[in-house]
C-alpha positions as CSV (number, residue, x, y, z in Angstrom):
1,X,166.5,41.8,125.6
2,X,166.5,38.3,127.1
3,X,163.3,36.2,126.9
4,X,162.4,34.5,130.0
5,X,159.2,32.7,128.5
6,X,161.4,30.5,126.4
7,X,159.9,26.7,126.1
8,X,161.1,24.2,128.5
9,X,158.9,21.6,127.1
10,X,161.8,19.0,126.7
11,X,161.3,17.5,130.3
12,X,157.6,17.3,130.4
13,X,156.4,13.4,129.4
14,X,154.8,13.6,125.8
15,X,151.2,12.8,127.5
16,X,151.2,15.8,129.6
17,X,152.1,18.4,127.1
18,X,149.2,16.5,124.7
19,X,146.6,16.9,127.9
20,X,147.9,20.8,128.2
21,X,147.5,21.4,124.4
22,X,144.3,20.2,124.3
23,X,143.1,22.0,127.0
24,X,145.3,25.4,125.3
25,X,143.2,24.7,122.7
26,X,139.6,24.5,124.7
27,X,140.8,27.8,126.7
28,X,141.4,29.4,122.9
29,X,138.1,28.6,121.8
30,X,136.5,30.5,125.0
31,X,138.4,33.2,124.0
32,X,139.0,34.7,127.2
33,X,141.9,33.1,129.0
34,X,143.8,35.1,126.2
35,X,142.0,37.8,126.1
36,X,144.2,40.9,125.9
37,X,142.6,41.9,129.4
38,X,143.2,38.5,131.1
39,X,147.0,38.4,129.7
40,X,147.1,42.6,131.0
41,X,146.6,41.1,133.8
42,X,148.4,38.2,134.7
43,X,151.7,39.4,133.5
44,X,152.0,43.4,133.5
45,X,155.8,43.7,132.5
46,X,155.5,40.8,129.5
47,X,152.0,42.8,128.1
48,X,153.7,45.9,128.2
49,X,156.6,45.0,126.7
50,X,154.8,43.7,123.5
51,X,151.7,45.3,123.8
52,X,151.4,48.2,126.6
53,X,154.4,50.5,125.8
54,X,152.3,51.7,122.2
55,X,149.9,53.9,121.2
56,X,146.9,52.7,119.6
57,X,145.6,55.1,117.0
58,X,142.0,53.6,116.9
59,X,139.3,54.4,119.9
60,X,138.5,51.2,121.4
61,X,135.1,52.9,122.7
62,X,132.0,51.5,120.9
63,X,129.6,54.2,119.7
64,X,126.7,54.3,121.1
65,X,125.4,54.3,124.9
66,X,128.1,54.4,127.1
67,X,127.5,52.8,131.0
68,X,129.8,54.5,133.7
69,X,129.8,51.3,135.4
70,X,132.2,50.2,132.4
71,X,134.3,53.4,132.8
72,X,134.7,53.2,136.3
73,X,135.8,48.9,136.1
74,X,138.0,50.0,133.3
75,X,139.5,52.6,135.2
76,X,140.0,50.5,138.1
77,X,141.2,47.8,136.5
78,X,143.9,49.9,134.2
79,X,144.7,51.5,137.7
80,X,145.4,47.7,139.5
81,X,147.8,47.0,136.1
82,X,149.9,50.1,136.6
83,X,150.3,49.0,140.0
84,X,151.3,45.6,139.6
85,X,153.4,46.7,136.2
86,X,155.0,49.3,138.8
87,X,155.5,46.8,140.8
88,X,156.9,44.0,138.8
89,X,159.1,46.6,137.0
90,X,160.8,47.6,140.7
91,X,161.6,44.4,141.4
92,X,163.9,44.3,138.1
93,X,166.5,46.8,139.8
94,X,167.9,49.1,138.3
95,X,170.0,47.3,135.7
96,X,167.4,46.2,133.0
97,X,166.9,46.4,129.7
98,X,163.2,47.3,129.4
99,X,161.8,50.2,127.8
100,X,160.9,53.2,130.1
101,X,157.4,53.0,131.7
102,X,157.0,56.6,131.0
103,X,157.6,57.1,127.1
104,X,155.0,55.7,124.9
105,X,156.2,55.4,121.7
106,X,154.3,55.1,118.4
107,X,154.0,51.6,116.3
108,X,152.0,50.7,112.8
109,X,148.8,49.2,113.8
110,X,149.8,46.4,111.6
111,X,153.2,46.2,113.5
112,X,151.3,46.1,117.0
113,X,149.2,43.2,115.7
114,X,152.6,41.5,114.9
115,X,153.0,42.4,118.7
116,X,150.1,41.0,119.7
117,X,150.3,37.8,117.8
118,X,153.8,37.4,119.1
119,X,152.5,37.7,122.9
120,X,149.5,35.2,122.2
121,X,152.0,33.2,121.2
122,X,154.3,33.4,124.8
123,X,151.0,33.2,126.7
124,X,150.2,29.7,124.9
125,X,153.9,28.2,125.0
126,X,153.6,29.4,129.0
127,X,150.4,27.6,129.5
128,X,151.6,24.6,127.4
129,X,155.3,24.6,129.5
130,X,153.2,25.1,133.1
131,X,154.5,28.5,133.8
132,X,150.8,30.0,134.5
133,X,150.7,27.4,137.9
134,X,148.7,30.9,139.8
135,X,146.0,30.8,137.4
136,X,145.3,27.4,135.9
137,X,145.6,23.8,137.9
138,X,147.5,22.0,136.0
139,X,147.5,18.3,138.2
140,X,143.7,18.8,137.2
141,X,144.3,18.9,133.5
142,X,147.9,16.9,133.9
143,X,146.3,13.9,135.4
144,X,142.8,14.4,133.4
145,X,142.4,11.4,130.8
146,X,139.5,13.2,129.2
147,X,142.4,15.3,127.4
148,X,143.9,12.3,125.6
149,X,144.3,12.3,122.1
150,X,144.4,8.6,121.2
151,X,145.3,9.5,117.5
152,X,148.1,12.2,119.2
153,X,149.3,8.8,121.3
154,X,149.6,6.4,118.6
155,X,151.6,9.0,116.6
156,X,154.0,9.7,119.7
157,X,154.3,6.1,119.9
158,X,155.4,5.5,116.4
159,X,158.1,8.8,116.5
160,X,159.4,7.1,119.8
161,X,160.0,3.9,118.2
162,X,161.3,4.9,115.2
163,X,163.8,6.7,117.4
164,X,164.9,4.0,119.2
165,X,165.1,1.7,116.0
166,X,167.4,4.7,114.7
167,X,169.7,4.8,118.3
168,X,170.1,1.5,117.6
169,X,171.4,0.9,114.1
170,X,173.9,4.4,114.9
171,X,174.8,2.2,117.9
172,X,175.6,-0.7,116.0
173,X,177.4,0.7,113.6
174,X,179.7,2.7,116.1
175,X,180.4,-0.7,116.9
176,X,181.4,-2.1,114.0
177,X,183.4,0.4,112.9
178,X,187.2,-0.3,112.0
179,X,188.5,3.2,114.5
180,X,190.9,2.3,117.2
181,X,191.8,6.1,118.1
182,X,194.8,5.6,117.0
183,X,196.2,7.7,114.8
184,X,198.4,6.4,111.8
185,X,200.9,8.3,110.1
């Protein structure tokens, strides 16, 4: 199956993608940006993929007193992803590679954390590569100086010189060197 969430982070100026990961990592720290709820939610078809498709094998009820308030906006908001996984999933055609939105199938709870890990990780590298543009406003955070890194700077600095210094001596010797294209036999 082809990824669509692959990083594009080669055209995006060094500054900006230090000013998203900065702000990546204040969002982490809140801890609900990525919640598994929040990521359920803003992309149906790449949760289920990882995440959705399996069966857990734990009860994610807590004992104890149970509020039907919580049943009732879990049950609404499990209904509003089935809708908009439907959804997502009909717009695909009928030529996809997905697995089928009817089977669950059965995973190692220590395999679906591998999952999950692997999704945290596509949810950050969209973030970081601006792909989340209906949820987060990124010319707020892009053109925020408060997310500079001066110790990230200098360090970019320093790789983009040493760069060019290297450019230049492979230039030079290209140069320098004896090849006319000719071949001599």
């Amino acid at each position: 199956m082809q990824n669509k969430y692959i990083p594009i982070t080669k055209n995006i100026p060094k500054t900006i993608l230090n000013r998203r990961f900065k702000k990546l990592q204040e969002l982490i720290e809140k801890e609900e940006y990525f919640s598994e709820e929040q990521i359920r939610m803003r992309d149906p078809l790449l949760y289920f993929i990882y995440v959705g498709q399996y069966i857990r094998n734990q009860n994610k009820r807590p004992e104890g007193n149970i509020v039907l308030s919580e049943i009732l906006i879990d049950q609404i908001q499990k209904q509003e992803y089935e809708i908009h996984l439907q959804e997502m999933y009909d717009k695909l055609g009928p030529n996809h590679d997905y697995p089928n939105l009817m089977i669950e199938a059965r995973i190692k709870d220590t395999d679906l954390e591998d999952q999950e890990d692997i999704l945290i990780r596509l949810m950050h590298d969209r973030f970081i590569n601006g792909l989340d543009k209906d949820f987060i406003d990124y010319e707020q955070i892009d053109q925020n100086e408060d997310y500079d890194d001066q110790k990230q700077m200098n360090l970019d600095m320093e790789e983009e010189y040493f760069e060019n210094q290297n450019a230049d001596v492979r230039e030079e010797e290209v140069k320098q060197s004896e090849y006319t294209g000719i071949q001599d036999y």
